[in-house]
C-alpha positions as a Markdown table, in Angstrom:
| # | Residue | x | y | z |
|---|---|---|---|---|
| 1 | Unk | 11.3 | -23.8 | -23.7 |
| 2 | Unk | 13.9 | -23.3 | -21.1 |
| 3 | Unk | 12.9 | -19.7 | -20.6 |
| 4 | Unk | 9.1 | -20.5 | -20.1 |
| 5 | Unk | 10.7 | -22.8 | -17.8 |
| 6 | Unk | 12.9 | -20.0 | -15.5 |
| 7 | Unk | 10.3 | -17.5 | -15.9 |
| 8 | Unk | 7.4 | -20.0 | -14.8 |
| 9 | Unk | 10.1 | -20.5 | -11.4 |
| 10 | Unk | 10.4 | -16.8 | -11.2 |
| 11 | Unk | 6.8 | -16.3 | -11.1 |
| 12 | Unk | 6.2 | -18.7 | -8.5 |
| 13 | Unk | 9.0 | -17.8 | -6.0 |
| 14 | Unk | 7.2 | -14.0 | -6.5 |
| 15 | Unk | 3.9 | -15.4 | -5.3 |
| 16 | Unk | 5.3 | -17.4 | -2.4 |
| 17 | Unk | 6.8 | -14.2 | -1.4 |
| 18 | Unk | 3.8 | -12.4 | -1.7 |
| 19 | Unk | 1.7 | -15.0 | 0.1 |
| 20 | Unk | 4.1 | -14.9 | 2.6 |
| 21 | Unk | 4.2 | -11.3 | 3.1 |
| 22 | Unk | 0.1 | -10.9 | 3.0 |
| 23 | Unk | 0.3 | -13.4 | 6.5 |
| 24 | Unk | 2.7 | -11.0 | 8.5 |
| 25 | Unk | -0.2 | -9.7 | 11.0 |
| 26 | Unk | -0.6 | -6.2 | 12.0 |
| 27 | Unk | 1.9 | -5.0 | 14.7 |
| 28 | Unk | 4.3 | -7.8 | 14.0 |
| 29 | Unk | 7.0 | -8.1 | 11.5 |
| 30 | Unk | 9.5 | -10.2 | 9.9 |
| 31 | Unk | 12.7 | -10.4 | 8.1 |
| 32 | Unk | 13.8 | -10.7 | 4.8 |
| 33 | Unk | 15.7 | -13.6 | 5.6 |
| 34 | Unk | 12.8 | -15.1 | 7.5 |
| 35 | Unk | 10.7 | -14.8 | 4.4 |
| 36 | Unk | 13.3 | -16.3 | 1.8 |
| 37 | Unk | 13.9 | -19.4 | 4.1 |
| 38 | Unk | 9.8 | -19.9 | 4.6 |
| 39 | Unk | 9.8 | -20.0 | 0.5 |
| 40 | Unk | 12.3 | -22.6 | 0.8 |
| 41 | Unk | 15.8 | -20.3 | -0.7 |
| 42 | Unk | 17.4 | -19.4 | 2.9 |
| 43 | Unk | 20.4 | -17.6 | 1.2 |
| 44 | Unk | 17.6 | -15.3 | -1.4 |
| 45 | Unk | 16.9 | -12.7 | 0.8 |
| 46 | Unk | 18.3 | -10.3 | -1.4 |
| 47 | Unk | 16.1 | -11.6 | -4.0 |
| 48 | Unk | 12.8 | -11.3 | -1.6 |
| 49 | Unk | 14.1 | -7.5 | -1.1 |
| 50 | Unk | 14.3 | -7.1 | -4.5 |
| 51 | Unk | 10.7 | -8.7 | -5.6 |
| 52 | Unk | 9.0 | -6.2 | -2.4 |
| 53 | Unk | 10.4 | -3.4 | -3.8 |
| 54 | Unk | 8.2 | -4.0 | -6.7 |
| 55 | Unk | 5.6 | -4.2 | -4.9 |
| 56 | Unk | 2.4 | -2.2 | -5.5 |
| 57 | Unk | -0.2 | -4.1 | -4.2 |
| 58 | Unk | -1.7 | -2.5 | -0.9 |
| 59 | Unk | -3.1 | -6.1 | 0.3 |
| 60 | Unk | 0.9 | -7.2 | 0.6 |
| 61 | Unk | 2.0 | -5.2 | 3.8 |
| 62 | Unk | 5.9 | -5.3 | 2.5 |
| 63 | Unk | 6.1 | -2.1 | 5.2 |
| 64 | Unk | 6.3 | -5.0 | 7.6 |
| 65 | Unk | 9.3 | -6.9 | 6.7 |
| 66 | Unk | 13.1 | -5.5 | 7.9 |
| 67 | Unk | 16.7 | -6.6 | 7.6 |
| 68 | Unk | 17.9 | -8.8 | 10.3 |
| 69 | Unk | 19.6 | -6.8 | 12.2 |
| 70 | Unk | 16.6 | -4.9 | 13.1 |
| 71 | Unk | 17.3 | -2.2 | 10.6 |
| 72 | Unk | 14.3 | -0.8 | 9.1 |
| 73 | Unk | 15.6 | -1.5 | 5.9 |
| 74 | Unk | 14.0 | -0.1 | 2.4 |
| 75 | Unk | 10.5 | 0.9 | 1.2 |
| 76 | Unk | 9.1 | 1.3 | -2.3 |
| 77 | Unk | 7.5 | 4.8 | -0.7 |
| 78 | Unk | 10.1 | 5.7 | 1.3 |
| 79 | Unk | 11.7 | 4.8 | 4.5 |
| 80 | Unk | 10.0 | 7.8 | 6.3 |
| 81 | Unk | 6.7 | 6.0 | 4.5 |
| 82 | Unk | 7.8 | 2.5 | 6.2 |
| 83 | Unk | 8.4 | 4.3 | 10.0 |
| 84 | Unk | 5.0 | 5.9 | 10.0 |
| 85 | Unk | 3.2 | 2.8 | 8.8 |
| 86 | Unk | 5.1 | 0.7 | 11.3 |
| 87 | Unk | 4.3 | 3.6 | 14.1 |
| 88 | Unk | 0.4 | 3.4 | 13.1 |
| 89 | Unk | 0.5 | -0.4 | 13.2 |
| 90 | Unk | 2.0 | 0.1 | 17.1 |
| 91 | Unk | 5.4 | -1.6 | 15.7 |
| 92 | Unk | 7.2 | 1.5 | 18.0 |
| 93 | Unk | 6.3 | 2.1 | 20.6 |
């Protein structure tokens, strides 16, 4: 029961993530720390980094979200990948 229980809370903080990620509009982007304190785990960011990495939906733009410290940060596809997606999106410019 108390596995159910932790994997049910996993699941969920994955989909707030996600539905958090899918609202980032085009051209903009946000941090990983930005998205683990809108899920309501400020400190998790590591976690929300970990969880887009995963990621291989192409509705969730997880190109758009960067460290803090204005680092690009990582990609699933690459970090050239990330740049040119950013540079289409008129992130750079």
């Amino acid at each position: 029961m108390k596995s159910e229980k932790l994997q049910f809370k996993i699941k969920n903080f994955e989909n707030r993530v996600y539905e958090i990620v899918k609202q980032v509009p085009l051209g903009k982007t946000t941090t990983y720390k930005e998205v683990a304190a809108r899920v309501g785990r400020p400190r998790a960011w590591r976690a929300v980094g970990n969880i887009l990495s995963k990621n291989k939906n192409p509705k969730i733009p997880c190109h758009r979200v960067i460290r803090s410290d204005g680092e690009i940060g990582g990609y699933n596809k690459g970090v050239k990948k990330k740049i040119e997606l950013l540079k289409k999106e008129g992130y750079f410019s």
